[in-house]
PLY file of the C-alpha trace (Angstrom):
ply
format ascii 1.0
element vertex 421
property float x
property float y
property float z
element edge 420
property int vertex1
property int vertex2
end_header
-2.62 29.36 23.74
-0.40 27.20 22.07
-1.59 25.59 18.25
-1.63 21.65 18.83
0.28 20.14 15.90
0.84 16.74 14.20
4.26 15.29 15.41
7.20 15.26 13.12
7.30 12.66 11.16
3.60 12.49 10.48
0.44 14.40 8.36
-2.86 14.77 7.97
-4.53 13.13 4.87
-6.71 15.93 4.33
-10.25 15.63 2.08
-8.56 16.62 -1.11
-6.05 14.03 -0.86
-7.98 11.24 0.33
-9.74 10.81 -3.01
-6.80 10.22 -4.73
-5.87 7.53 -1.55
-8.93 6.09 -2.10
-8.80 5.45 -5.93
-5.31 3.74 -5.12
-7.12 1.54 -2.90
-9.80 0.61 -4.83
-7.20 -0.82 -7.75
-4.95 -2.65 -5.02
-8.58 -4.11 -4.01
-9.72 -4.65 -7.31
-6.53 -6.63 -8.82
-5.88 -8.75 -5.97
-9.52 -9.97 -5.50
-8.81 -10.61 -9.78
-6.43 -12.93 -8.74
-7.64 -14.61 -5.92
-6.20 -12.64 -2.79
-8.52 -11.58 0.20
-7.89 -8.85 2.92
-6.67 -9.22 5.81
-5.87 -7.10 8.93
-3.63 -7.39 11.51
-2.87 -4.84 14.68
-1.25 -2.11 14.79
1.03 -3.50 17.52
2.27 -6.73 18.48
4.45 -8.11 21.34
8.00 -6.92 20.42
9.79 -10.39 20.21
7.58 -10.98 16.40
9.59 -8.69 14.99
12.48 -9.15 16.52
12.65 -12.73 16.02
11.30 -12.04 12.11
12.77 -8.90 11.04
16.11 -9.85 12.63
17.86 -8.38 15.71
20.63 -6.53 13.79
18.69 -4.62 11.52
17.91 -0.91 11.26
14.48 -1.64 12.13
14.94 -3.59 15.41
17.99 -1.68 16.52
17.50 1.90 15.94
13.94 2.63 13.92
10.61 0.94 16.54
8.43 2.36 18.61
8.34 0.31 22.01
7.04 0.00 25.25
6.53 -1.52 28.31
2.65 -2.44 29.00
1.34 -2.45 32.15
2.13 -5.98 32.95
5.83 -5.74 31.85
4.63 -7.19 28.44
7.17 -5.18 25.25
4.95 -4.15 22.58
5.43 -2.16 19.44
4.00 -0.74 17.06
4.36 -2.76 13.79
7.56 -1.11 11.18
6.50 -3.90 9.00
3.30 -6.61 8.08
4.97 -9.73 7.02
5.45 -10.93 10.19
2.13 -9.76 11.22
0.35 -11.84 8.60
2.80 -14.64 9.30
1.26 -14.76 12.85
-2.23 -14.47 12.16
-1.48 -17.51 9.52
-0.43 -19.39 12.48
-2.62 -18.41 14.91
-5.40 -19.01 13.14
-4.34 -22.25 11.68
-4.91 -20.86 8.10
-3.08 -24.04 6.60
-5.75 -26.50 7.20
-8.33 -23.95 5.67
-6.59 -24.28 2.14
-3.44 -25.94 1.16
-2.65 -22.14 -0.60
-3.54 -19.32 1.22
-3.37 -15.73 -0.64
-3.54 -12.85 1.26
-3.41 -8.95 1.04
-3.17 -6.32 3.56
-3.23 -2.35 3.38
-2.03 0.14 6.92
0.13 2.27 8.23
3.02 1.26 9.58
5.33 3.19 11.80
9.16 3.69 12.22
11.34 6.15 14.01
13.49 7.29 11.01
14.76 10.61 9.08
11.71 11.83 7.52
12.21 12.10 4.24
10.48 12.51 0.45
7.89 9.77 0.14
8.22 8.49 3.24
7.09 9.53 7.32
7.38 8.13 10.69
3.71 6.52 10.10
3.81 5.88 7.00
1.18 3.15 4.78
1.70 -0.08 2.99
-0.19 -1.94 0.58
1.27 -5.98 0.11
0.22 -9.37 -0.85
1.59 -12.64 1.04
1.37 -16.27 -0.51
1.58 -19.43 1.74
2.04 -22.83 0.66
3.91 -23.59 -2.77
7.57 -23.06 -3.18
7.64 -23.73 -7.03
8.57 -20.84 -9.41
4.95 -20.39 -10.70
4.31 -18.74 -7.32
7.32 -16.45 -7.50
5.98 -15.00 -10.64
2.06 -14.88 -9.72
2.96 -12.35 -6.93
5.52 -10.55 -9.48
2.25 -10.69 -12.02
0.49 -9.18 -9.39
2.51 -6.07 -8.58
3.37 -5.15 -12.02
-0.33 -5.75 -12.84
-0.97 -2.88 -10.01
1.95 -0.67 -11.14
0.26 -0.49 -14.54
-2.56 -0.03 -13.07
-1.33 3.20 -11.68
0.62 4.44 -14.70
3.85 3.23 -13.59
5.05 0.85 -15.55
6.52 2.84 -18.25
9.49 4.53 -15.68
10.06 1.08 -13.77
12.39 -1.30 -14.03
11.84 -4.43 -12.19
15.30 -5.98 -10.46
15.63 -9.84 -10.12
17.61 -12.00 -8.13
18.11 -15.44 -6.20
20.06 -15.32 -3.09
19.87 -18.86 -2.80
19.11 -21.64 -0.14
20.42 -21.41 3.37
23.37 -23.85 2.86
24.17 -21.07 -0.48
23.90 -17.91 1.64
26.15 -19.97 4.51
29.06 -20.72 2.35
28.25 -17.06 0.45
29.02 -15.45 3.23
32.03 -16.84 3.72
33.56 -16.06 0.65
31.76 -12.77 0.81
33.80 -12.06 4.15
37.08 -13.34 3.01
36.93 -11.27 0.26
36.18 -8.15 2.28
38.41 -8.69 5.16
41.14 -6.88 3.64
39.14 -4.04 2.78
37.45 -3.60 6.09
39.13 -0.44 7.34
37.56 1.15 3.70
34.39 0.28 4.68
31.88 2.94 6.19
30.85 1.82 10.13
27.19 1.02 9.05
28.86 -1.57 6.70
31.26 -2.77 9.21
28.58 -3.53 11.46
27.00 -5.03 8.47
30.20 -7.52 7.89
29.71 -8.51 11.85
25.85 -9.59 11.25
25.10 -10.26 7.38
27.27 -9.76 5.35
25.06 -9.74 2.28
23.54 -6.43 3.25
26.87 -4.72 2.23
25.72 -5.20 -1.23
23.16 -3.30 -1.13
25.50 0.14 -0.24
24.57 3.45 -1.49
28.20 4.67 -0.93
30.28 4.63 -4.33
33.57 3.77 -2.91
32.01 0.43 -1.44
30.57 -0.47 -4.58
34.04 -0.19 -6.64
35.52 -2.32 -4.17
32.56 -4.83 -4.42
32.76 -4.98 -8.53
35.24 -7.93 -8.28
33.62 -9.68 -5.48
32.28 -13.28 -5.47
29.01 -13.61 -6.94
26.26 -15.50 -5.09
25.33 -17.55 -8.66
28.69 -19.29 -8.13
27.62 -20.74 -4.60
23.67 -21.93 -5.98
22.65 -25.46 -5.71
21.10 -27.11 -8.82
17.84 -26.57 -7.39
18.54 -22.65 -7.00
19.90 -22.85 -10.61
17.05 -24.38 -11.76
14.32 -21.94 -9.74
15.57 -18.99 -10.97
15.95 -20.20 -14.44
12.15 -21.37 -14.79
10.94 -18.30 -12.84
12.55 -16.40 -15.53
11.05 -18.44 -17.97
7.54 -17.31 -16.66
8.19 -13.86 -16.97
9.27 -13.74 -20.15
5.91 -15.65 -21.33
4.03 -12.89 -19.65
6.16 -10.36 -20.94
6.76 -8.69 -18.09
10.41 -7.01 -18.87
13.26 -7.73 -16.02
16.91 -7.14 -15.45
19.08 -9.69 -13.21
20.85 -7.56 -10.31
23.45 -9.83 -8.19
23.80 -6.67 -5.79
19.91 -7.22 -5.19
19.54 -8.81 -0.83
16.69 -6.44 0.11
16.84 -5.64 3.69
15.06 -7.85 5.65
17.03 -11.17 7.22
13.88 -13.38 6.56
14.34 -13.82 2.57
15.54 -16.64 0.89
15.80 -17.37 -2.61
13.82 -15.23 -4.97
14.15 -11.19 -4.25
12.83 -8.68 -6.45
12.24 -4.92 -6.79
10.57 -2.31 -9.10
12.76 1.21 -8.75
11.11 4.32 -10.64
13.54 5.91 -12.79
12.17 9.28 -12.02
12.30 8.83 -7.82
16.08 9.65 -7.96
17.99 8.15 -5.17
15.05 6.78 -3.08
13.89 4.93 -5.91
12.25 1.71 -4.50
8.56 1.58 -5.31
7.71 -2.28 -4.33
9.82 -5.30 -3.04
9.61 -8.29 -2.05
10.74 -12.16 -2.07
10.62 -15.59 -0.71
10.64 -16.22 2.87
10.51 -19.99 3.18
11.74 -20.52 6.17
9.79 -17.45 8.76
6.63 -19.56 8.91
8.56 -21.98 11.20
10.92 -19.60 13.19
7.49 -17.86 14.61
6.34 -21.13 15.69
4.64 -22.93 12.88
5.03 -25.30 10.73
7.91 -25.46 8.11
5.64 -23.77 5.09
6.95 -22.01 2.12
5.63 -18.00 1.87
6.31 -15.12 -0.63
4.91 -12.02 -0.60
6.08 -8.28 -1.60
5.17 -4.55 -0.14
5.23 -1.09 -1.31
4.67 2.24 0.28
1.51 4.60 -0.74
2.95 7.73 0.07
5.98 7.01 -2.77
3.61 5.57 -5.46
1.10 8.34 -4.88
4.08 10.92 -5.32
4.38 9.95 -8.97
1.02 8.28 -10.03
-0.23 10.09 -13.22
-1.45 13.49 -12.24
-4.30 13.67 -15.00
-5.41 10.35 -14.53
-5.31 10.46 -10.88
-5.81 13.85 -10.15
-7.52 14.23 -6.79
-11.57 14.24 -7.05
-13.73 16.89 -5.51
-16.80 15.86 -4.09
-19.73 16.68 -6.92
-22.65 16.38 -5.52
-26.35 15.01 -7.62
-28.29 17.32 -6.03
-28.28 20.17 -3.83
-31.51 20.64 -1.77
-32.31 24.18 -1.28
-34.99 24.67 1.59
-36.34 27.64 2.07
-38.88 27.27 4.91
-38.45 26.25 8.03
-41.87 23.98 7.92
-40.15 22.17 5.13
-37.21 20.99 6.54
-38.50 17.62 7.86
-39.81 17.31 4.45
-36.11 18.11 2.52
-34.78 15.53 5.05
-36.78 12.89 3.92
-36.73 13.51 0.55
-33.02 13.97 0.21
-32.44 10.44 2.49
-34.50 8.62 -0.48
-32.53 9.92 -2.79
-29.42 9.12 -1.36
-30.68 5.59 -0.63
-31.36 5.47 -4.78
-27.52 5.95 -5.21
-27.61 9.84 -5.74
-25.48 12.47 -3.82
-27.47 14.69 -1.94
-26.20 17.71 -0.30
-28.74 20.20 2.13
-28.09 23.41 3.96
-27.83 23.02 7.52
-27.10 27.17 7.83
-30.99 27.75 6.53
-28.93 30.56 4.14
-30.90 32.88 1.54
-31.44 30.80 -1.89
-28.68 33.22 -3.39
-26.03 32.03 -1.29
-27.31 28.24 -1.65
-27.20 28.44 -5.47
-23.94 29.92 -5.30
-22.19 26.88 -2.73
-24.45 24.12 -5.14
-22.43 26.16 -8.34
-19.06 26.06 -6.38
-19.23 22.40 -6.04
-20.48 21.58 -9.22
-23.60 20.10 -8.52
-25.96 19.43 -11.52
-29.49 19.62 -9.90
-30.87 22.02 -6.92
-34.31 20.80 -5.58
-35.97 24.19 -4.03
-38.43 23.64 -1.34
-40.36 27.23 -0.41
-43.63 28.20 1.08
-45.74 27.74 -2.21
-43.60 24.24 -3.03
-45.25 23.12 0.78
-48.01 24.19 0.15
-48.81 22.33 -3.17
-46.90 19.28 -2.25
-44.23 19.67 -4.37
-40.83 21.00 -4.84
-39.74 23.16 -7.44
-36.46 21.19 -9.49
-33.94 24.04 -11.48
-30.76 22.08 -14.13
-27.75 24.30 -13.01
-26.33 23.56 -16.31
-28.74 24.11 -18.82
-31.36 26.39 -16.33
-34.24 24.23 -17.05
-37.12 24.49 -14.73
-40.28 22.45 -13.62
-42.60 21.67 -10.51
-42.61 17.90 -9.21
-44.53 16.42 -6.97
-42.79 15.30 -3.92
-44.55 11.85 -3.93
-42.84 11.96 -7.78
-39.24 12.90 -6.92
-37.35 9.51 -6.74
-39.45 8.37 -10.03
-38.82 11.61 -12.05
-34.64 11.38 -10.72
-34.71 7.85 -11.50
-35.89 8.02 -15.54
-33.60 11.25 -15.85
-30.84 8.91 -15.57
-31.92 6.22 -17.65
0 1
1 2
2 3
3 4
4 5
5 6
6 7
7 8
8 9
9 10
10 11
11 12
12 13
13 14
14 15
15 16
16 17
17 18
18 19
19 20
20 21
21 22
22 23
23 24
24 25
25 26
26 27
27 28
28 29
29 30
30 31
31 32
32 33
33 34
34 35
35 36
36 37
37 38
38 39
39 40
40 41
41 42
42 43
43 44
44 45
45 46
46 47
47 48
48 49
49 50
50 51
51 52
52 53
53 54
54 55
55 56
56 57
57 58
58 59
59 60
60 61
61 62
62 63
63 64
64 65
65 66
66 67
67 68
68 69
69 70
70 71
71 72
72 73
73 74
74 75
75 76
76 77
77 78
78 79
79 80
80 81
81 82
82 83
83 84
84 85
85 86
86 87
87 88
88 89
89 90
90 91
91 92
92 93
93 94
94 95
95 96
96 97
97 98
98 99
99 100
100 101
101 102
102 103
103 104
104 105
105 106
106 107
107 108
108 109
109 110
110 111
111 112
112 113
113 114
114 115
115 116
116 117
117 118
118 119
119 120
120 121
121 122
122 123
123 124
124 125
125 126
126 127
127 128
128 129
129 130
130 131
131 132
132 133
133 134
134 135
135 136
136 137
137 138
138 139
139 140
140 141
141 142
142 143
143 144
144 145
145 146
146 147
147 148
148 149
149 150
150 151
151 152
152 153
153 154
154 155
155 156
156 157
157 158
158 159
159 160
160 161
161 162
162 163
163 164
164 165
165 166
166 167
167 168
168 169
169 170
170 171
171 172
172 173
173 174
174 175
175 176
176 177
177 178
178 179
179 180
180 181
181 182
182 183
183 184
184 185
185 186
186 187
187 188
188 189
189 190
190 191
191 192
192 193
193 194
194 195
195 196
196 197
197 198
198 199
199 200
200 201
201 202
202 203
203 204
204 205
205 206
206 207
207 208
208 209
209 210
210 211
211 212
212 213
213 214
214 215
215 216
216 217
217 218
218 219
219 220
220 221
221 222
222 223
223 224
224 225
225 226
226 227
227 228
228 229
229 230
230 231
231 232
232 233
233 234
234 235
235 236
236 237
237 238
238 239
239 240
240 241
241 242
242 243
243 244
244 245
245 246
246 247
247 248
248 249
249 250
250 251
251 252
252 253
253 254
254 255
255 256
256 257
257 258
258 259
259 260
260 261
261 262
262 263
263 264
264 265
265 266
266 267
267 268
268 269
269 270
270 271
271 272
272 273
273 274
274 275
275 276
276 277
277 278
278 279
279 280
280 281
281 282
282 283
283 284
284 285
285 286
286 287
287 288
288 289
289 290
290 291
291 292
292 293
293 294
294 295
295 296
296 297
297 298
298 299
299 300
300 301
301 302
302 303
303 304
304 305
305 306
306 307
307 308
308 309
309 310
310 311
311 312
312 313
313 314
314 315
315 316
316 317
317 318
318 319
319 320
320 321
321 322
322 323
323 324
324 325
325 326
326 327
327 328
328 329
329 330
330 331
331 332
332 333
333 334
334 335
335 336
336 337
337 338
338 339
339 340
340 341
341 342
342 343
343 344
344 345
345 346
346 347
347 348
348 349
349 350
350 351
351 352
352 353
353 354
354 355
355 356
356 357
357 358
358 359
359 360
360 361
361 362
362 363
363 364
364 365
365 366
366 367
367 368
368 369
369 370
370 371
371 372
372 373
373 374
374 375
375 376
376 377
377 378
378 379
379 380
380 381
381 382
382 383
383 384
384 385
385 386
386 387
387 388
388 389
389 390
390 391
391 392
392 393
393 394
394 395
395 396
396 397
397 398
398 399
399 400
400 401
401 402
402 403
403 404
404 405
405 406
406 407
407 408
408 409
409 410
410 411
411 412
412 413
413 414
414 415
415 416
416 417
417 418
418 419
419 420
């Protein structure tokens, strides 16, 4: 018979590797409940036109990368390659805005895209992100900045990140950017690769952000998008800076910088690890002012940022988050069958108390109990025999320091309870 295996493109978080998962969580939920952010979550698939509508038809995403199908009524649905626009939604849906006049939000899933597999990133693959409705002054451009380099530290990261800055303007700046951008290109279009012609068609802007080293030669004397900025771009990108600075949060302006999604506007921002090599992007993110109202809602100014687990994971600190084995409290060696109601019991108090409480569901010799509580590097055994029922106790044996004394069961949770005070 054929081995069942997980489908390319996906693994199994298996129990060694889900501790270290679950300490990343705990400091994504730790930080942004600090600064005021609460959970949210969304589906795992949505009707197809949300992200086609948000994400924008001619990108990688849409075009090539989701997984969709037909429901049984006809309905397309697929299975969500990004959150924003699931958030953005839910914020409408739910009519959010008339909760608070700033809503701050934070998500963590997995998210799923038919791509190459590659280092740091898989067909399902997880997010963590924050998403910030309501204000469109710079102060909120460099909370959520705050925010993700307060979680990169966090994780060790900060010392092999640089964070990348720019402003790609208001619509009527990206609309005459464009233009220039094209009319600069046009006579170069023949040197460009196909992904980037297709890219001239659709958005220009996303030519910038080419891997390919000829494309960037020929884009070193091309318009810049600070020539085509309105006073009021000028003037958020120079406070926003401003901000950083006073937190001293270190940042390099990077004109090239569009990200790849059609929805931002404005601010755009991303940390890159210097020891990633050429998938470098840890977390990015930017202002979307304008996706609120093409899903349907009101016009309402957003900004939010995401970063993949897998990548961050790949390079956290190994000594400080080194993967933790489960060490149990206690390990409850019973030795009688009579007494097994009793080790139940016992041990379910105990765990109620706070401790960790393993027992022996093989009924194994005391040898080969001793030897699985040593393996896991458990501190305490609790040994329930014949005699120990008999007297209405159980016997309690310090694996470290092979210390030694009778308790009486009604005793237990009082004697565990002052050994830890």
């Amino acid at each position: 018979m054929n081995i069942i295996r997980s489908l390319k493109g996906t693994h199994d978080i298996l129990p060694e590797e889900s501790n270290k998962w679950r300490k990343l969580e705990s400091i994504i939920h730790e930080v942004c409940l600090q600064n005021g952010y609460n959970e949210i979550r969304t589906p795992i698939f949505e009707e197809t036109s949300l992200f086609s509508r948000s994400v924008g038809e001619e990108t990688d995403i849409v075009s090539k990368e989701m997984y969709t199908w037909a429901d049984k009524d006809g309905t397309s649905l697929t299975l969500r390659p990004e959150l924003t626009a699931s958030v953005v939604r839910s914020f409408i849906q739910h009519n959010l805005s008339n909760q608070s006049p700033i809503q701050r939000l934070y998500y963590i899933g997995p998210l799923f895209r038919r791509e190459r597999p590659q280092k740091g990133r898989q067909r399902q693959f997880h997010q963590f992100g924050i998403e910030a409705f309501g204000a469109d002054n710079p102060e909120q451009d460099a909370e959520i900045i705050a925010v993700a380099w307060q979680i990169l530290n966090r994780c060790g990261l900060t010392n092999d990140a640089d964070l990348n800055l720019n402003n790609i303007g208001s619509l009527e700046c990206r609309t005459n950017y464009k233009s220039a951008l094209k009319e600069y290109l046009l006579p170069y279009l023949n040197d460009l690769s196909e992904v980037s012609q297709g890219r001239f068609k659709s958005n220009p802007l996303r030519i910038l952000d080419t891997k390919s080293e000829k494309e960037q030669e020929i884009l070193k004397s091309a318009p810049l998008i600070s020539d085509y900025y309105s006073p009021e771009d000028k003037n958020h990108l120079e406070q926003l800076e401003e901000f950083l600075n006073g937190m001293n949060i270190p940042f390099k302006i990077n004109e090239k910088l569009v990200r790849g999604l059609d929805y931002y506007s404005r601010t755009v921002f991303e940390f890159n690890s210097r020891i990633l090599g050429a998938q470098d992007a840890l977390l990015g993110g930017g202002r979307y002012d304008g996706l609120v109202k093409i899903l349907g809602g009101k016009q309402t100014p957003g900004i939010g940022f995401a970063a993949g687990m897998e990548r961050l994971l790949m390079i956290m600190n190994k000594e400080r988050f080194s993967s933790e084995k489960l060490m149990p409290d206690i390990y409850f060696i019973c030795l009688d069958q009579k007494g097994i109601h009793i080790a139940l019991r016992i041990s379910k108090d105990l765990r109620e108390i706070g401790f960790k409480v393993i027992t022996d569901p093989l009924r194994r010799s005391m040898k080969s109990q001793l030897r699985e509580a040593n393996k896991l590097g458990t501190r305490f055994a609790l040994i329930l025999g014949e005699s120990e029922i008999q007297e209405n106790s159980v016997s309690f044996k310090d694996l470290v320091n092979g210390t030694q004394k009778l308790i009486l069961q009604s005793n237990v949770l009082k004697f565990f309870d002052d050994l830890i005070k």
